[in-house]
N, CA, C and O of each residue as an XYZ file, in Angstrom:
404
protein
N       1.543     26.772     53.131
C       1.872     25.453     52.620
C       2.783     25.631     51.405
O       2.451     26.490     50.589
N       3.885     24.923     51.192
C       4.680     25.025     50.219
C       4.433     24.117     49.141
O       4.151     22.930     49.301
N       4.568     24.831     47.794
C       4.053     24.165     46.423
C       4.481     22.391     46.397
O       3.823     21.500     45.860
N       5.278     22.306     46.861
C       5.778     20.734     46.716
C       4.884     19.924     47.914
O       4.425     18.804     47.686
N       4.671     20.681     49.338
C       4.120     19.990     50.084
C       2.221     20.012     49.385
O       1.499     19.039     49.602
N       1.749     21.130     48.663
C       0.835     21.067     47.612
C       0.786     19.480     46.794
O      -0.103     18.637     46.673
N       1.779     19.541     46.464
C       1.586     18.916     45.242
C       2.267     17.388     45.781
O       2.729     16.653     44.908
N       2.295     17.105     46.694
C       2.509     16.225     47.372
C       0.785     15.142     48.048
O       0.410     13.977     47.912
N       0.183     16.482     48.809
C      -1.002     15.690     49.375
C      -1.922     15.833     47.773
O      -2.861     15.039     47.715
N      -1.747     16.723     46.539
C      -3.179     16.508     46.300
C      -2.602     15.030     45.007
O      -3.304     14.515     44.137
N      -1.066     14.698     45.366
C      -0.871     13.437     44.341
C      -1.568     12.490     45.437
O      -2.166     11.490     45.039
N      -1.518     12.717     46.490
C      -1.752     11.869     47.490
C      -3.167     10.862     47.272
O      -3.386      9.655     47.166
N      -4.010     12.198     47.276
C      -5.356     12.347     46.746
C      -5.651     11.599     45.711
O      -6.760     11.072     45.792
N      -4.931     11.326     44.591
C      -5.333     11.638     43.543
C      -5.098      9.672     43.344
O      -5.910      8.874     42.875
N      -4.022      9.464     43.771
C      -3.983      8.148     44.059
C      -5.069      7.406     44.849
O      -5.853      6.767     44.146
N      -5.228      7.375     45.920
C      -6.138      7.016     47.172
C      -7.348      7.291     46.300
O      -8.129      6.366     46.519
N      -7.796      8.006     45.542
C      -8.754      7.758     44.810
C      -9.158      6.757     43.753
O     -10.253      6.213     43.613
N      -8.252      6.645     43.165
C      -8.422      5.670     42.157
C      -8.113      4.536     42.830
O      -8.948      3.637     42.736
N      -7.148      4.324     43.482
C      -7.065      2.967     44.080
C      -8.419      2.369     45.348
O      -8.505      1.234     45.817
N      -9.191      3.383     45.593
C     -10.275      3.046     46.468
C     -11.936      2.962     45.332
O     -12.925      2.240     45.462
N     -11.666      3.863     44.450
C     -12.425      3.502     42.949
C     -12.212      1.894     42.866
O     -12.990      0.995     43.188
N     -10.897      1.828     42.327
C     -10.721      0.565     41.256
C     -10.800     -0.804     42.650
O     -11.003     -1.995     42.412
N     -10.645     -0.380     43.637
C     -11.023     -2.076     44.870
C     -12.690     -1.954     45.026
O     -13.387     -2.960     45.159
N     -13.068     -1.016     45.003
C     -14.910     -1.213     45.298
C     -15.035     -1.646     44.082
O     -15.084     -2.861     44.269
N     -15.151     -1.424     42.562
C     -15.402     -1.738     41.710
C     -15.122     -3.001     41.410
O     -15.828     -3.506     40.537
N     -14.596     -3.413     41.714
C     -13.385     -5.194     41.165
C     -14.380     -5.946     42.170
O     -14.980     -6.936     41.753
N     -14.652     -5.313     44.040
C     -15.414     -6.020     44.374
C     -16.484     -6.425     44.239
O     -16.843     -7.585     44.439
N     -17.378     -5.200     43.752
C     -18.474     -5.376     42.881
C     -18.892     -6.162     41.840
O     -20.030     -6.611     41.701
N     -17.622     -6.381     40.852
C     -18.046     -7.436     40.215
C     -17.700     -8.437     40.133
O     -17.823     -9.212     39.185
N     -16.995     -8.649     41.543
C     -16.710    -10.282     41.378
C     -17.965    -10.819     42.616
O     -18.004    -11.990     42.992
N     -18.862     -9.828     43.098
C     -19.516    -10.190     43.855
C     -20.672    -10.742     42.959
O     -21.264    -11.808     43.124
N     -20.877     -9.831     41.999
C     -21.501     -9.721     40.583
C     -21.770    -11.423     40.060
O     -22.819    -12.063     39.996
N     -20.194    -11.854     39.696
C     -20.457    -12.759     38.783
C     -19.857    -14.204     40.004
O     -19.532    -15.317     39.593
N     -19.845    -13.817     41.369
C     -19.658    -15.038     41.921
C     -21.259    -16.132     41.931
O     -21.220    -17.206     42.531
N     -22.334    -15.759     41.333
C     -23.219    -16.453     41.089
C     -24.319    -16.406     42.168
O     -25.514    -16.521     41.894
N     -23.755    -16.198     43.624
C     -24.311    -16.208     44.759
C     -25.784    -15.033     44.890
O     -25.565    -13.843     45.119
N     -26.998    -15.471     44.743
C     -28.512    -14.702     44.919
C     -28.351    -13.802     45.761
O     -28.425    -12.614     45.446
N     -27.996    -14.388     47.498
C     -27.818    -13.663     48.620
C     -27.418    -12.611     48.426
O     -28.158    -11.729     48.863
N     -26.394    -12.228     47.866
C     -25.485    -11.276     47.989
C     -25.075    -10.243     46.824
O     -24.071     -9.563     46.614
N     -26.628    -10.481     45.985
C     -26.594     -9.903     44.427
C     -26.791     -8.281     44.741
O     -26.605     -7.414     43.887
N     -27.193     -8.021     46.094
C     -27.557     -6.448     46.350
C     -26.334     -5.779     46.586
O     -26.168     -4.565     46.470
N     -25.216     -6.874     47.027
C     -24.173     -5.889     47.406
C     -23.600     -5.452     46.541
O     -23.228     -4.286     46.671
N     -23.244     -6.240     45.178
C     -22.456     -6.324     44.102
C     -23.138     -4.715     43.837
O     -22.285     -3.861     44.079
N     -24.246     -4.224     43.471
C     -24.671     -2.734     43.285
C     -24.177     -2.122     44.206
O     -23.740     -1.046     43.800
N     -23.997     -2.300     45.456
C     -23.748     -1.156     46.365
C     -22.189     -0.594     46.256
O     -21.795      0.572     46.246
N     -21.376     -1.946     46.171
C     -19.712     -1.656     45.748
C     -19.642     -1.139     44.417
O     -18.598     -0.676     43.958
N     -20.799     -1.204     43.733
C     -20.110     -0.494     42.272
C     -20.813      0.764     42.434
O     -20.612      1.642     41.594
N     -21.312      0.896     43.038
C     -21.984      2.468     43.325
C     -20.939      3.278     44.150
O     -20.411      4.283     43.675
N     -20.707      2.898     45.176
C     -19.362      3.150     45.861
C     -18.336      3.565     45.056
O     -17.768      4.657     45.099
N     -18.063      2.387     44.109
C     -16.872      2.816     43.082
C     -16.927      3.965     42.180
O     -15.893      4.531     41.829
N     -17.984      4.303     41.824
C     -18.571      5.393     40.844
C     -18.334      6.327     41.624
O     -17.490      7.068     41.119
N     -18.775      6.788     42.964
C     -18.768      7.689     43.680
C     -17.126      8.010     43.715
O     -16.619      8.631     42.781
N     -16.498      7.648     44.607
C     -15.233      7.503     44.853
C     -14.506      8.037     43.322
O     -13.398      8.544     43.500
N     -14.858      8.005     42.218
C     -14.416      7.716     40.826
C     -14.824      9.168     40.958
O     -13.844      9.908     41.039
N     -16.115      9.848     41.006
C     -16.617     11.429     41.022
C     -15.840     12.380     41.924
O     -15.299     13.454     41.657
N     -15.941     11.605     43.220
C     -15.099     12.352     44.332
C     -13.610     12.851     44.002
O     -13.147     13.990     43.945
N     -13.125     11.801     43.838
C     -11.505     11.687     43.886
C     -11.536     13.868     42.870
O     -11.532     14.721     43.758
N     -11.544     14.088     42.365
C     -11.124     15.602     41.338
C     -12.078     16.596     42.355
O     -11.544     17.697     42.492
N     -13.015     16.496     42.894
C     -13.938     17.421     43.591
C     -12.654     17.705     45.129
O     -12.207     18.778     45.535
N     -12.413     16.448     45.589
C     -11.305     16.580     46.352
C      -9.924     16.890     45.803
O      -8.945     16.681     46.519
N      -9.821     17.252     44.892
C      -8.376     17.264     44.461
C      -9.063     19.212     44.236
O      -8.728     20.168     44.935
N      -9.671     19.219     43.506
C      -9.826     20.874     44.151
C      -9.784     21.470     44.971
O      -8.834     22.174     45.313
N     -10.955     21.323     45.575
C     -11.382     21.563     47.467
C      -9.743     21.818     47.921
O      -9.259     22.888     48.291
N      -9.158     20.718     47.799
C      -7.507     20.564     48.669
C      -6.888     22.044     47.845
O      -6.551     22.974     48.578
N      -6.778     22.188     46.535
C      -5.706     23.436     45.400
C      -6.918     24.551     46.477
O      -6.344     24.725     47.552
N      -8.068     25.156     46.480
C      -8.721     26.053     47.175
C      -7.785     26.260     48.415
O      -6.925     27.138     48.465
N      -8.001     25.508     49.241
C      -7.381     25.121     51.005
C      -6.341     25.728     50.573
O      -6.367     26.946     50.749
N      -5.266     25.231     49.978
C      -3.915     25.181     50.128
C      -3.235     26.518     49.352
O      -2.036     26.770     49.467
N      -4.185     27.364     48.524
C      -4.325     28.340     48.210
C      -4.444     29.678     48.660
O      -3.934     30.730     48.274
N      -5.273     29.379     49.610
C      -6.032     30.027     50.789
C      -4.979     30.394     51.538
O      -4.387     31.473     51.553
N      -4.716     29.025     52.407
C      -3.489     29.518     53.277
C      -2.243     29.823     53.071
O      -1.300     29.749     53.859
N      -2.274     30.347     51.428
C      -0.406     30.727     50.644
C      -0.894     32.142     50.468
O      -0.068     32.890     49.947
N      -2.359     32.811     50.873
C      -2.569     33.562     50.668
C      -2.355     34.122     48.986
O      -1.799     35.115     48.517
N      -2.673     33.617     48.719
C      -3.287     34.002     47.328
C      -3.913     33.963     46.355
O      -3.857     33.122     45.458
N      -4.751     35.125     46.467
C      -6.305     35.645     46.499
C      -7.051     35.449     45.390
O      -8.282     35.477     45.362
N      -5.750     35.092     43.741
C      -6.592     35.223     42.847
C      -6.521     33.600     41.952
O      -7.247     33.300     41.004
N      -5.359     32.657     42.619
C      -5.767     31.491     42.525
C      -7.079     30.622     43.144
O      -7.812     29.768     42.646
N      -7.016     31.224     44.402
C      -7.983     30.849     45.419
C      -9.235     31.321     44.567
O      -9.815     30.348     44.084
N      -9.683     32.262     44.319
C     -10.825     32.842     43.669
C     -11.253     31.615     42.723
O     -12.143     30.780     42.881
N     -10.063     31.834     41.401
C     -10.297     30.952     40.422
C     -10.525     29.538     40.639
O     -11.431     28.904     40.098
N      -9.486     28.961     41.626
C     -10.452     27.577     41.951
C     -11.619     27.512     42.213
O     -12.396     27.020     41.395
N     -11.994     27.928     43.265
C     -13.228     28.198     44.031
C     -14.406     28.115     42.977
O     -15.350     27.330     42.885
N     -14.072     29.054     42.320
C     -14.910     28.909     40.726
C     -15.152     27.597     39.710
O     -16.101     27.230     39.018
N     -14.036     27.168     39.930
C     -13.940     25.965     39.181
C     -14.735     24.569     39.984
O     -15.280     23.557     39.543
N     -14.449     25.174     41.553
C     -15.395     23.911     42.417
C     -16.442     24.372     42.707
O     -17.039     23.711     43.557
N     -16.965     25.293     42.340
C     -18.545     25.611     42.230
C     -19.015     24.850     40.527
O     -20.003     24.170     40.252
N     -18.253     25.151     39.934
C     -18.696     24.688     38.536
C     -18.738     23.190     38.316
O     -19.372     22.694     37.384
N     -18.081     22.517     39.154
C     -17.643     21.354     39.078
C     -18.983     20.597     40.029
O     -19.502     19.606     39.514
N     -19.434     21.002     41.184
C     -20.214     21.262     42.346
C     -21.723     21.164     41.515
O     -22.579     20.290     41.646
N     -21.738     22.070     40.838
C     -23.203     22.050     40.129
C     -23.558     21.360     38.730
O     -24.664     20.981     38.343
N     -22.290     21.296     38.056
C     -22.687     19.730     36.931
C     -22.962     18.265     37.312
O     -23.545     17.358     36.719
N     -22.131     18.368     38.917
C     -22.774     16.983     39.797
C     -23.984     17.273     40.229
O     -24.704     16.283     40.094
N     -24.620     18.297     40.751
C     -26.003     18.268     41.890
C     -27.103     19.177     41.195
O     -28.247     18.908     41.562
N     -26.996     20.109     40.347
C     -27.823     21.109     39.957
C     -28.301     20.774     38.709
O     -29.500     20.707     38.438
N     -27.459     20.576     37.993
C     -27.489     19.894     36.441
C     -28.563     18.706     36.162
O     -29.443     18.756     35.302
N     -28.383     17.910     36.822
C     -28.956     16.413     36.714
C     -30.605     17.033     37.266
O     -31.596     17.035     36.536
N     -30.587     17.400     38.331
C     -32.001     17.866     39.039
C     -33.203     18.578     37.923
O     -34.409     18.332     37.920
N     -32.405     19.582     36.948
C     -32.797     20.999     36.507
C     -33.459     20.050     35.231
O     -34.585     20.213     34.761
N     -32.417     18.973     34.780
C     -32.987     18.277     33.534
C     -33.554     17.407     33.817
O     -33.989     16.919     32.773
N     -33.998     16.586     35.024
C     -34.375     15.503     35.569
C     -33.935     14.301     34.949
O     -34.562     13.466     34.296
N     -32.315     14.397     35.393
C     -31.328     13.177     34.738
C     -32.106     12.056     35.766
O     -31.780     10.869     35.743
């Protein structure tokens, strides 16, 4: 994969993230403050969504620099990411558990 076609999908990424962040979130709270009882569970579920999507978006923007690393064959970027999405990997899932966030 060539550095520009790199740096092409992980802008790609990097957009599509925030813009799928910032529409769950907006829906969330206009579901929020449209007043409506029925539909007070969803308003949490789109802003949970949004949060997620908000976490995701950089976990995927790694994962992709790893991949695209990988297949440029070279061994000691690839390493070092890899490292960085393990580190990144366990302040989301290991961290929170260990302290009982």
């Amino acid at each position: 994969m060539k550095k520009r076609d790199m740096n092409v999908v992980i802008s790609w990424i990097l957009k599509a993230g925030v813009i799928a962040s910032a529409g769950l979130l907006i829906i969330g709270m206009l579901l929020a403050y449209s007043g409506i009882n029925s539909i007070s569970i969803y308003d949490t579920v789109f802003e949970s969504l949004g949060v997620f999507a908000l976490f995701a978006t950089p976990v995927a923007r790694v994962a992709t620099s790893v991949a695209a690393f990988a297949i440029e064959g070279n061994k000691i970027y690839t390493a070092i990411t890899a490292i960085v999405l393990m580190n990144i990997l366990i302040a989301i899932f290991v961290v929170p558990a260990v302290l009982h966030i």
